[in-house]
C-alpha atoms as one frame of an Amber mdcrd trajectory, in Angstrom:
protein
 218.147 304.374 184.374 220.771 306.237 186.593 223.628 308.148 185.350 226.189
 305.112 184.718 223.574 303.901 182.329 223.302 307.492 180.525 227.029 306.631
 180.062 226.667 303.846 178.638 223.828 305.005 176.516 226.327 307.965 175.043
 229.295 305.714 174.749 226.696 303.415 172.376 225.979 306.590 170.154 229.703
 307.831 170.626 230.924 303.607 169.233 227.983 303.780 166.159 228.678 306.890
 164.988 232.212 306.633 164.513 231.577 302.738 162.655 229.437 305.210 160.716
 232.269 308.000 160.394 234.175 305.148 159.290 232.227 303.902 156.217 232.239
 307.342 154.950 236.072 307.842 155.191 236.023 304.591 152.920 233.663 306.093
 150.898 235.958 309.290 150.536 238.723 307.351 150.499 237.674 305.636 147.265
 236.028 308.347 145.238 238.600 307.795 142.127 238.768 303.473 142.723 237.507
 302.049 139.628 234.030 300.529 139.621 234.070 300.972 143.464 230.359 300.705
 144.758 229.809 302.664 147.968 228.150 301.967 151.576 226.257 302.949 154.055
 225.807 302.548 157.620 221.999 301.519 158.970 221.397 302.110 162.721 218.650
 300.554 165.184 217.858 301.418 168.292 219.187 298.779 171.448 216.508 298.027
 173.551 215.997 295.694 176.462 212.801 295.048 178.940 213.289 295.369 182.665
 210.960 293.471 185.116 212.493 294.535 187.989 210.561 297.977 187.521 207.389
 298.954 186.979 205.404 300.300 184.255 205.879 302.156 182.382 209.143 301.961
 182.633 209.716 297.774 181.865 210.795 298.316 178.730 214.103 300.505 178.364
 216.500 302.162 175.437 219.834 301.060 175.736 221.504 303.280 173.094 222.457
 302.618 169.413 224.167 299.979 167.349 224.965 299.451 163.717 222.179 297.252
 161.883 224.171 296.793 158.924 226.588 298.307 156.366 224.999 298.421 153.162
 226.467 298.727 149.859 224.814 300.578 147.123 224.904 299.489 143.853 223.651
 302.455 141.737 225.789 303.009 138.321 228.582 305.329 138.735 229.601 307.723
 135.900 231.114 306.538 132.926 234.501 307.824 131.349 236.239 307.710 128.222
 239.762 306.658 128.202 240.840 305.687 124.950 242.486 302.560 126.467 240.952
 299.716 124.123 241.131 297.020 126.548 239.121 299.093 129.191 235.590 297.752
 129.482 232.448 299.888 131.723 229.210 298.238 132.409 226.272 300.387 131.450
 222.942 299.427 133.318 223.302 296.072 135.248 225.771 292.691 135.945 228.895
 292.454 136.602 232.191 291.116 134.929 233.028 287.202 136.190 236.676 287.074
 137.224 238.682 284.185 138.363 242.084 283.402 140.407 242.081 280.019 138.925
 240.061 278.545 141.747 237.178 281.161 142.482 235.075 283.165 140.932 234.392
 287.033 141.881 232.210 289.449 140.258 233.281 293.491 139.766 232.351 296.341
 138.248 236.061 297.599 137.660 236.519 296.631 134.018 240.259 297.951 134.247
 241.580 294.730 132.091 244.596 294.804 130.214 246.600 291.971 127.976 249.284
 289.691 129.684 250.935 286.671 128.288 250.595 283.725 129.834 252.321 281.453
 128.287 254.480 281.095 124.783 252.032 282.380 121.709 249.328 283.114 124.581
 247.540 286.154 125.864 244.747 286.578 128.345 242.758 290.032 129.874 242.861
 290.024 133.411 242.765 292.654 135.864 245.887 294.405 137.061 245.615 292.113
 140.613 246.373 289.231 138.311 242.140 288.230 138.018 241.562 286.486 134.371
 238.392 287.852 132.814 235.994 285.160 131.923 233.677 284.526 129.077 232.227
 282.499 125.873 234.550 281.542 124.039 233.423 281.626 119.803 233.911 278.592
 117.935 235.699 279.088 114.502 232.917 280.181 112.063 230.005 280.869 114.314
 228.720 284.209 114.840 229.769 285.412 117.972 226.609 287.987 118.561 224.441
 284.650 118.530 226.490 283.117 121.293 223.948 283.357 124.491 225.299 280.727
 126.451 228.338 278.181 127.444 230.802 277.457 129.972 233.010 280.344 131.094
 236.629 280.137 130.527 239.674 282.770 130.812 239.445 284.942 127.719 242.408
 283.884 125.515 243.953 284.575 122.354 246.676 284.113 119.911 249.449 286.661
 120.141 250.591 285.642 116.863 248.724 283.795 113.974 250.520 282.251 110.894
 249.949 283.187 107.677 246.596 281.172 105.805 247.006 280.347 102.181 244.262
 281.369  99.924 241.025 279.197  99.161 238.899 281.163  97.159 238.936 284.153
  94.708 235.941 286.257  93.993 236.044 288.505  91.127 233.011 290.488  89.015
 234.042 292.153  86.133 232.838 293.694  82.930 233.705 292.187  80.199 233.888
 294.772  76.794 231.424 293.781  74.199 232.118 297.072  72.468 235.403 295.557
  71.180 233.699 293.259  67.987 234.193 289.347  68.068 237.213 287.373  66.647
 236.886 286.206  62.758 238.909 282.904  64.333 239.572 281.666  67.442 242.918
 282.248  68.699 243.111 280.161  71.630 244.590 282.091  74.474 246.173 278.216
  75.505 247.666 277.815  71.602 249.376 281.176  72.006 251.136 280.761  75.719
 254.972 280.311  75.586 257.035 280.182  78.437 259.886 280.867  76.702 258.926
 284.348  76.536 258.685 286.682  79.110 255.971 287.506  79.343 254.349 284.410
  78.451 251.353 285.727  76.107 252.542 288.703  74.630 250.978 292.008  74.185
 247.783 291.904  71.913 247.312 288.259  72.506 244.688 288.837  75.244 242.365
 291.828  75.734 242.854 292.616  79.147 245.120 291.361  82.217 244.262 291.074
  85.897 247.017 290.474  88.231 245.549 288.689  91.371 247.974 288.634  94.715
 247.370 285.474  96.391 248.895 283.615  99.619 250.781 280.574  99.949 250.654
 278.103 102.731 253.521 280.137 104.266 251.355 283.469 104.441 253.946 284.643
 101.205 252.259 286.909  98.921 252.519 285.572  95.127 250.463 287.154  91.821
 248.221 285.198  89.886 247.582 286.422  86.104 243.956 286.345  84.745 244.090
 286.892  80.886 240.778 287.567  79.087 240.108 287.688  75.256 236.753 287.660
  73.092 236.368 284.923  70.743 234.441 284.487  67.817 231.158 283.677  69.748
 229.831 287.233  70.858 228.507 286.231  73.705 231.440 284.328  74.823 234.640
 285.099  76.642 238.002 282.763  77.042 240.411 283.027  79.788 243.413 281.475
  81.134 244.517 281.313  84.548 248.399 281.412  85.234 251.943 282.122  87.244
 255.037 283.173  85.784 256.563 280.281  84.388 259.669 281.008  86.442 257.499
 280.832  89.502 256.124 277.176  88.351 257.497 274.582  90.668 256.449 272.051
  88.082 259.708 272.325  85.918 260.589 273.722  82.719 258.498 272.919  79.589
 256.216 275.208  76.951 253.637 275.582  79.143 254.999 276.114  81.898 253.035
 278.492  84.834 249.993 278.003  82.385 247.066 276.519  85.115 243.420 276.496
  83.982 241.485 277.511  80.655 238.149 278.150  80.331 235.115 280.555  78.418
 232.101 282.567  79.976 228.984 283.193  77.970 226.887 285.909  78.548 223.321
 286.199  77.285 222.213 289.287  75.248 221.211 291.408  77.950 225.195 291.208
  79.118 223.709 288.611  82.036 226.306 286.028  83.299 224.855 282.694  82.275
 227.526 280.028  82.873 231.294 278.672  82.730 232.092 276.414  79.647 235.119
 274.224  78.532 236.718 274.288  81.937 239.925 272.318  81.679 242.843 272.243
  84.275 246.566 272.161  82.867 247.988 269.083  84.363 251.993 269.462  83.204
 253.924 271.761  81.372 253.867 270.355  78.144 250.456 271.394  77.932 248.335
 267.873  78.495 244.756 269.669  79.695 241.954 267.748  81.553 238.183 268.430
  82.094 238.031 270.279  85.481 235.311 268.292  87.397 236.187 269.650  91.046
 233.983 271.868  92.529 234.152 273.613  96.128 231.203 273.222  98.473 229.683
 276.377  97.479 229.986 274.733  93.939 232.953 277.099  92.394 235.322 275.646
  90.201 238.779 274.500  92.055 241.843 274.754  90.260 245.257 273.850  91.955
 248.613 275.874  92.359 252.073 275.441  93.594 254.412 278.442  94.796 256.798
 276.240  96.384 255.375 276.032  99.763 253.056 272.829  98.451 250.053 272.490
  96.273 246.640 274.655  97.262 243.494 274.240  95.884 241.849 277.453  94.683
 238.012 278.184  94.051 237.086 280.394  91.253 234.245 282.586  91.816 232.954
 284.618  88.636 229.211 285.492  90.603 227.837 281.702  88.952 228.098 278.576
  90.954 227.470 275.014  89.074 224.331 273.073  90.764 225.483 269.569  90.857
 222.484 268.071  91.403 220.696 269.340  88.568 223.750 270.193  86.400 223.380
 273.810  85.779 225.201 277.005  86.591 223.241 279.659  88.776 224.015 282.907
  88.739 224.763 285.062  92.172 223.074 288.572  91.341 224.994 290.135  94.342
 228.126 290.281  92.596 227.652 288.547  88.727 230.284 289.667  86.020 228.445
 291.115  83.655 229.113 292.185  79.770 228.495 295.466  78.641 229.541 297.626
  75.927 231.947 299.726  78.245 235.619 298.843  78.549 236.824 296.257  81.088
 236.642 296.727  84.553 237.666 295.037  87.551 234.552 295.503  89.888 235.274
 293.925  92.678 237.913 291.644  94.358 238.142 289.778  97.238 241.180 287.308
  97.515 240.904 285.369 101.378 244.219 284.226 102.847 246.610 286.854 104.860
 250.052 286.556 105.895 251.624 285.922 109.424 250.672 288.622 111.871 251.387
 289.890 115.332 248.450 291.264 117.659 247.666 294.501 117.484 244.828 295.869
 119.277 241.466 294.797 120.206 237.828 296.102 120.554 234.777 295.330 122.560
 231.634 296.196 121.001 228.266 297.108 122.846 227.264 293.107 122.173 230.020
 291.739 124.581 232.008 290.346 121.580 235.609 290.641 122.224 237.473 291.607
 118.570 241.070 290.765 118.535 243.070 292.703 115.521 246.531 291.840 113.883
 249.455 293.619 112.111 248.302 291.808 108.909 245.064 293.156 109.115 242.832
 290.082 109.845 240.619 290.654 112.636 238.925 288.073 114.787 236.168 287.179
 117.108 237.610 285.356 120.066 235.071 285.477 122.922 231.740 287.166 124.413
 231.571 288.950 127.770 228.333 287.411 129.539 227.242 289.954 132.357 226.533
 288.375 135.978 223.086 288.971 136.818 221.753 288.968 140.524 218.568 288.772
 141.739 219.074 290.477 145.015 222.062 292.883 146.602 221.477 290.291 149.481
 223.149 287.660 147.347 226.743 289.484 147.234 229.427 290.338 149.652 232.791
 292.074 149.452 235.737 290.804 149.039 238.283 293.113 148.813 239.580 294.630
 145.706 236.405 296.017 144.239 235.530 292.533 144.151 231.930 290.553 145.184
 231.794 287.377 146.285 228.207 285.318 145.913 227.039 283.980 149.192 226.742
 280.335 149.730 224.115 278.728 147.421 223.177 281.743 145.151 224.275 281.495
 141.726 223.850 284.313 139.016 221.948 284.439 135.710 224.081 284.916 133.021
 223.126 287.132 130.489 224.546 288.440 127.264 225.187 292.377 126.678 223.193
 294.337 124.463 220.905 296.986 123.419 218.110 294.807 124.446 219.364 293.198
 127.773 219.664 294.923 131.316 223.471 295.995 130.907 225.817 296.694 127.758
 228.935 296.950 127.518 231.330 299.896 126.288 234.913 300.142 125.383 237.294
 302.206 126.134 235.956 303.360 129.350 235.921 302.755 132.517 232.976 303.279
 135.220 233.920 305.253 137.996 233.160 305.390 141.511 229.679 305.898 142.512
 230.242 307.956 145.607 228.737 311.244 145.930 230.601 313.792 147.665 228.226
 316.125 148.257 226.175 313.692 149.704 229.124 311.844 151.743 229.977 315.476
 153.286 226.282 315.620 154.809 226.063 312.421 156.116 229.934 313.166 157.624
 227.997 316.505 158.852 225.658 314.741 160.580 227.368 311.677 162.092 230.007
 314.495 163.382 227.246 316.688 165.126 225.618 313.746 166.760 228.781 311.941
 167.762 229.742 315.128 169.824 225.701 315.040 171.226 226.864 311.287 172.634
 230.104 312.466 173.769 228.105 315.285 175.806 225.803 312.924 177.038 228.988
 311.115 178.805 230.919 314.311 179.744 227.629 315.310 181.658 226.807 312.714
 183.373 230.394 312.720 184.336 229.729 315.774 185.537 227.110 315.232 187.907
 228.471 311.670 189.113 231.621 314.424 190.099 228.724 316.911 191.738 226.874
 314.171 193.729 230.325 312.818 195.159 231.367 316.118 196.267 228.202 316.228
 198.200 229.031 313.074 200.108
């Protein structure tokens, strides 16, 4: 090799070092980028065979060149920033983003809420990318959801109210207060006229119930309760205030359901008795024979906003196939010789509500919460699973693109599975300064051993010519 190949030789190293120079100023250069996943640049030697010489010299080294630029994909530190919407990746996968047309894969989990139409919100990245994921039919638990098509992640930005279907109530019911001489119907004694409708020492104890129309308004029910002459056996009358009663004007008006409860001697629930619905407001009752699916009794109501069925849920349930009440032990009324209590109480049915914030738990599910305090399950965040770094390519953006052919597993987040997902964090950059100013170091030092390769043989090209 004469000198104008040593030139060439150091203008090889002088070219490879500064392509690698240049992957480490992106490196630098992105040290705070979200989710950015850093490279490296692999050399190889250049080598060509000459059979115009002899051995041992046939074969010849040409210089340097870059083999490749490879990206690493180690996990960069995670942060906390109390921005709910902000997602991090701990372990492996990546999020699946779409333009509408394509789908990319990141690690920058930077999403945020947009509207994107009328009543519509989606979490896409700030570049305008939509988050993609599993979307959770109504009533399904979303945690079980391990598979599906992926779709933009979407929910309501407002929700209208839901009227209510079902109350749940255990109670105690006082068995220290002794049992009527006569029965003094709770039904006999209700007159609209008065206000209120039973008057005070007519019943033994009062439970005012708030309950939801159709329209998401918030009405009371009234749940009177009085022993009879049975000791085991409790009436009580469902009703509105007769005001309230869309039904019209009459003696028994806002009067809805009667019924008893008999409790055995241990104060166990045992069963519903008598049930009879109030059909109009002069006071013509009828057998209640409509159950709810669970098997609770169903009474109906009007507030104005149209008639809604209501299921009554004591902690018993009637078995229609072999006609007999079963008792629920979770949450049974019970009768005890303390005074009456209102254990628990759950009424379902909400009013109208804006959205309000969300949350992503370590499962992938996506929680969506409103002003009126409802919160929902809307969607699980698969992970993008690849079986090679081979199968990826940038894109731009801290975005991958698959390479033709190769499609990724999808997997769901969790404890259990190869990445999880946290909220309110993001995962930073996983560029290591320290380690970027070595390599920088290094490539600097030998780039100026190239360049002094070049300057000498320059040199003694200028020597030999001065000699001519």
């Amino acid at each position: 090799m004469g000198l104008f190949g040593s030139i060439y030789v150091g203008k090889s190293g002088v070219s490879s070092m500064s392509h690698g120079i240049g992957v480490t100023a992106d490196n630098l250069a992105n040290l705070e980028s979200t989710g950015f996943r850093g490279s490296r640049a692999l050399f190889e030697d250049f080598f060509a065979r000459a059979n115009t010489e002899a051995p041992p010299y046939d074969e010849k080294g040409l210089g340097s060149r870059v083999k490749d630029i490879e990206v690493l994909y180690n996990e960069g530190p995670i942060k906390q920033t109390g921005q709910p919407s902000d997602m991090a990746i701990s372990g492996k996968g990546f999020f699946t983003v779409s333009d509408g047309e394509n789908l990319y894969y990141t690690r920058d989990g930077q999403f945020l809420p947009r509207e994107v139409e009328e009543g519509r919100m989606r979490l896409s990245l700030p570049t305008g990318y939509d988050l993609l994921g599993w979307i959770c039919p109504e009533g399904v638990d979303c945690s079980t959801i391990t598979s599906g098509d992926l779709t933009p992640v979407e929910f309501a930005r407002y929700i209208n109210g839901q009227a209510t279907s079902k109350i749940t109530i255990q109670m105690n019911f006082d068995t220290s207060k002794p049992a009527e001489e006569t029965d003094s119907n709770l039904f006999d004694l209700w007159n609209a006229n008065n206000s209120p409708p039973l008057e005070d020492g007519a019943y033994d104890f009062k439970v005012d119930i708030p309950v939801y129309d159709g329209l998401g308004n918030l009405h009371d029910l009234n749940l009177y309760v009085d022993r009879t002459s049975d000791p085991q056996v409790f009436e009580f009358l469902i009703g509105i205030p007769p005001e309230a009663d869309p039904r019209g004007t009459g003696p028994y008006s806002g009067a809805l359901m009667t019924g008893r409860i008999r409790f055995g001697y241990l104060g166990q629930l045992e069963s519903l008795e008598d049930l009879q619905l109030v059909s109009d407001v002069s006071g013509t009752r009828t057998p209640l024979n409509t159950y709810s699916d669970e098997g609770f009794p169903v009474f109906t109501v009007d507030f104005g906003a149209g008639p809604q069925q209501i299921a009554l849920d004591f902690g018993t349930r009637f078995n229609v196939a072999n006609n007999t009440w079963e008792r629920l032990e979770d949450h049974a009324s019970t009768a005890f010789a303390s005074p009456y209590a209102v254990l628990n109480q759950n009424v379902d049915g909400y009013p109208p509500g804006f959205f309000e914030t969300l949350n992503i738990t370590e499962d992938g599910v996506l929680q969506i919460s409103y002003t009126n305090n409802q919160t929902f399950d809307v969607a699980r965040i698969p992970l993008a699973l690849f079986g090679s770094p081979d199968e990826l390519k940038r894109a731009g953006g801290n975005l991958f693109k698959a390479v033709a052919g190769t499609t990724p597993e999808m997997i769901p987040p969790g404890k259990s599975s190869p990445g999880a997902i946290f909220g309110g964090a993001l995962e930073g950059s996983n560029v290591d300064v320290a380690n970027e100013m070595v390599h920088l170091i290094t490539l600097q030092r030998t780039f100026q051993s190239n360049a002094r390769i070049i300057t000498t043989a320059d040199q003694m090209l200028e020597d030999f010519l001065r000699q001519v």
